[in-house]
C-alpha positions in Angstrom: -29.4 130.4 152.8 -29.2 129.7 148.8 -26.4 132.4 148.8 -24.5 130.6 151.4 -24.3 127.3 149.9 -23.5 128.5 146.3 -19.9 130.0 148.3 -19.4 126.7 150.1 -19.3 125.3 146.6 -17.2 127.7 145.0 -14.9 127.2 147.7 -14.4 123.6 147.9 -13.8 124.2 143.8 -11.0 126.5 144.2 -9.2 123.8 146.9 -9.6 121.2 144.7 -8.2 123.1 142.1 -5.6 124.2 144.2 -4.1 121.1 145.7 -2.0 120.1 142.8 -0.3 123.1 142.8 0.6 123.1 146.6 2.4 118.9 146.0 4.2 120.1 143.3 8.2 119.7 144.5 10.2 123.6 144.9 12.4 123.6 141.9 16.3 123.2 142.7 17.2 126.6 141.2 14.9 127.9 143.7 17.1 126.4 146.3 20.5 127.8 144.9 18.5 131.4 144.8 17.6 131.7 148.4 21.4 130.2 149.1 22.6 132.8 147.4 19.7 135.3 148.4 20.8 134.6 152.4 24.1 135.1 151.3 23.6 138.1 149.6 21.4 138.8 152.5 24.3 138.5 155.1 25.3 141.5 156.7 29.1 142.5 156.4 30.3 141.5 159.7 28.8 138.2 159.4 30.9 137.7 155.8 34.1 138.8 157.3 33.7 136.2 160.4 33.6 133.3 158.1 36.0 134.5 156.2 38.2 134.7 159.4 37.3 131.4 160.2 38.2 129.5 156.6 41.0 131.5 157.3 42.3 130.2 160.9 41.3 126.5 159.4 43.9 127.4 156.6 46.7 128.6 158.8 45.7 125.3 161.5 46.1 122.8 158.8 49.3 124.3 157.8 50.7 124.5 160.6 49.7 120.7 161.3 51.5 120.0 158.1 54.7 121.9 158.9 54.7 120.4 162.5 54.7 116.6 160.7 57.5 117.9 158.6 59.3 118.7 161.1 59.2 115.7 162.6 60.0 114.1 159.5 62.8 116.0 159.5 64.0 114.9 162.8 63.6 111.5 162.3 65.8 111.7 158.7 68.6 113.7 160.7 68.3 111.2 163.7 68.6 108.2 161.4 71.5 110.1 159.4 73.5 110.2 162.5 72.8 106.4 163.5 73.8 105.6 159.6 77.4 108.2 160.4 78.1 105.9 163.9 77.2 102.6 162.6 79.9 103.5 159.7 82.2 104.4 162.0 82.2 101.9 164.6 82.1 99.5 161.6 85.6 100.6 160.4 86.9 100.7 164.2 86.0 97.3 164.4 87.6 96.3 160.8 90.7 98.1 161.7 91.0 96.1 165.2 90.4 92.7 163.5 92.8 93.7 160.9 95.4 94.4 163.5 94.7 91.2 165.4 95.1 89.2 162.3 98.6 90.8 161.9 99.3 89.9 165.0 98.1 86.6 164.5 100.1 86.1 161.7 102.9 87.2 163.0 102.8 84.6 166.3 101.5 81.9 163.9 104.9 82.5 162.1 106.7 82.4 165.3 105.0 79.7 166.9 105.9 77.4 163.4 109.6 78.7 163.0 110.0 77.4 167.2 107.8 74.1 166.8 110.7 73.2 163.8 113.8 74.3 165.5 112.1 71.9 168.6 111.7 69.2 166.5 115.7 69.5 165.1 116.8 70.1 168.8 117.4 68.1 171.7 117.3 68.5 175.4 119.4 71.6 175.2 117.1 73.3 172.7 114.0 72.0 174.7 115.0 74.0 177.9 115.7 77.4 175.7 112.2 76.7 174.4 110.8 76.4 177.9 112.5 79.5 179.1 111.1 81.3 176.2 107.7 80.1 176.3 106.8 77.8 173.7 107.2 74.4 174.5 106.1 72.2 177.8 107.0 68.4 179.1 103.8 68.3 180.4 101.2 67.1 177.3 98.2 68.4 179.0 99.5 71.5 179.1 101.1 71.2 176.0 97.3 70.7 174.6 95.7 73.2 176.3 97.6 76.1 175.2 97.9 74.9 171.7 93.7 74.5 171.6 93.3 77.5 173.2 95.8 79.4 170.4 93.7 77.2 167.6 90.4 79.2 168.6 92.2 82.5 167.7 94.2 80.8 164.2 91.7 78.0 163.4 88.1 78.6 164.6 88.3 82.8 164.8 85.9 81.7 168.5 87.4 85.0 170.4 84.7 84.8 173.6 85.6 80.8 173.3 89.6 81.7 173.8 89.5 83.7 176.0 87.2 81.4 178.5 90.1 79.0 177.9 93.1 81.2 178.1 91.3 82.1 181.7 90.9 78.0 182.2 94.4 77.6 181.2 95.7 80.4 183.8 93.8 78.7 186.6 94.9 74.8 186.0 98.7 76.1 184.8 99.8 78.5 187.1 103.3 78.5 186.3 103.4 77.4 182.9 106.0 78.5 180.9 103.3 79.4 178.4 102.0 82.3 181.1 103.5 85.5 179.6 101.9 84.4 176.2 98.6 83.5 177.7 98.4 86.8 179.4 99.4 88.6 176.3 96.6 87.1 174.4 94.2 87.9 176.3 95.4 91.4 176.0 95.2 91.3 172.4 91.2 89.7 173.3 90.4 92.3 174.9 92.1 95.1 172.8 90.0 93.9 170.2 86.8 93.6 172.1 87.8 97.5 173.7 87.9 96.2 177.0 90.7 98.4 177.9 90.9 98.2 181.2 91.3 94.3 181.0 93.4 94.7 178.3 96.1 96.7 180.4 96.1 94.3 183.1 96.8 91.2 180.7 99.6 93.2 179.4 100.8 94.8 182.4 100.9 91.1 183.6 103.5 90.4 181.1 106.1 92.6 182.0 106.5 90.8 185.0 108.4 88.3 182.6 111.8 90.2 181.3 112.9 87.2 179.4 109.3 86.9 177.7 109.6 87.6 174.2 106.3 88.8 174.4 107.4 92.1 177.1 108.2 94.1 173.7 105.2 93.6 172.2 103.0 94.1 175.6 104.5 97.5 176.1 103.7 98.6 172.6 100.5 97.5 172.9 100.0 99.5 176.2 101.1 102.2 174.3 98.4 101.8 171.9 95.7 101.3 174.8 96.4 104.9 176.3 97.0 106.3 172.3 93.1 105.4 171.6 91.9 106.5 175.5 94.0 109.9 174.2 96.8 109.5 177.5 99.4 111.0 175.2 102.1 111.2 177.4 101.8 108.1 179.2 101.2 106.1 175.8 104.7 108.2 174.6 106.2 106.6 178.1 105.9 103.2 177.0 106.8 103.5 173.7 110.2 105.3 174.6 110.6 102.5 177.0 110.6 99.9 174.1 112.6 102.5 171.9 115.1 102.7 174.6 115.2 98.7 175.8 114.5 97.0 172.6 116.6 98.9 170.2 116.7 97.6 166.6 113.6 95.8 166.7 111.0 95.2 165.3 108.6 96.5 168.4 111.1 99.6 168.3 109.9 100.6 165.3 106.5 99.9 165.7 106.8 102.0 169.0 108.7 105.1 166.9 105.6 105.5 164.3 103.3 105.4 166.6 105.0 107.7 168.5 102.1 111.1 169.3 103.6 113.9 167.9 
């Protein structure tokens, strides 16, 4: 029994002596060996498989990256184009407003060399006026054409003269002012690229011969079927203003725009 208690003390020594040792934290070099003893450890097969797998994450993620530069790309050649039409349609419209200000020009010229041989005339050179289009005994009506003309020269409001070359068609029928109305709403729509519109409004004006304006309607139909590429037919009307309004100044307009 003595022997037995003398080994239950040397025991419960060596734990106590023991215990220390055991709480003591694992060193972090010993944790960077086994890493790189299971490593080591890892059979062949198993290295290649994770090699193959950082390798598929590589070729994902590059293929991710040259998918969104693609569509980078896309979007650059889509907004390239936009930037080519806008450009475009920006000098179509700069070349249409520059036409209508010839125009426009030209008529205010016109419309001041009548208004002063009216004002030197009497009765006799009133009529001639009235035939031609340019002057009216009635003061309304007078007014009306000469506010809606002051959109175009004065105020530049096209969508506003046209509403009241339209008003001034309905309340004056059979103005004497009618050829010119319908021939600027032509020009109106010519510049705004409502063709379609723009032929009938000029169309309209041939049905005046002694209009002063059926030179200049004819040309301009010749221009509407030159931009909707009807070669021939635009060719067809400017012959016909070659061949009835020789040695003017719509003839020569009509021979260079002639489609060769």
């Amino acid at each position: 029994m003595l022997g037995n208690l003398k080994r239950h003390i040397v025991l419960m020594l060596l734990v106590s002596a023991a215990s220390p040792v055991l709480a003591a934290p694992a060193p972090v070099s010993d944790l960077s060996e086994n890493a790189e003893q299971n490593t080591a450890s890892m059979s062949p097969e198993t290295r290649v498989e994770r090699l193959e797998r950082l390798l598929q994450n590589s070729n994902r993620l590059r293929a991710q990256m040259q998918q969104q530069l693609d569509e980078m790309a896309t979007d650059i050649q889509h907004l390239r184009g936009q930037l080519e039409k806008s450009d475009h349609d920006m000098g179509q419209m700069l070349s249409r407003q520059r036409e209508l200000f010839v125009e426009i020009d030209r008529l205010r010229a016109e419309l001041n060399s009548k208004n002063s041989q009216e004002s030197q005339s009497g009765t006799k050179d009133n009529d001639q006026s009235a035939s031609a289009g340019t002057y009216s005994e009635d003061a309304n009506e007078q007014m009306a054409y000469q506010n809606a003309v002051d959109l175009i020269l004065k105020k530049r409001d096209y969508a506003g003269a046209i509403n009241a070359f339209t008003k001034f068609q309905r309340d004056f029928p059979k103005s004497n002012f009618a050829p010119n109305a319908h021939y600027w709403l032509g020009q109106l729509y010519y510049a705004k690229q409502q063709d379609d519109k723009a032929v009938e409004s000029f169309k309209a004006v041939l049905d005046f011969p002694k209009s002063n304006k059926r030179a200049d309607a004819l040309v301009k139909l010749g221009d509407v079927e030159k931009r909707r590429r009807n070669d021939k037919l635009a060719n067809q009307y400017y012959q016909q203003v070659i061949d009835e309004y020789p040695d003017t100044a719509s003839a020569a307009s009509a021979k260079r725009s002639m489609v060769k």
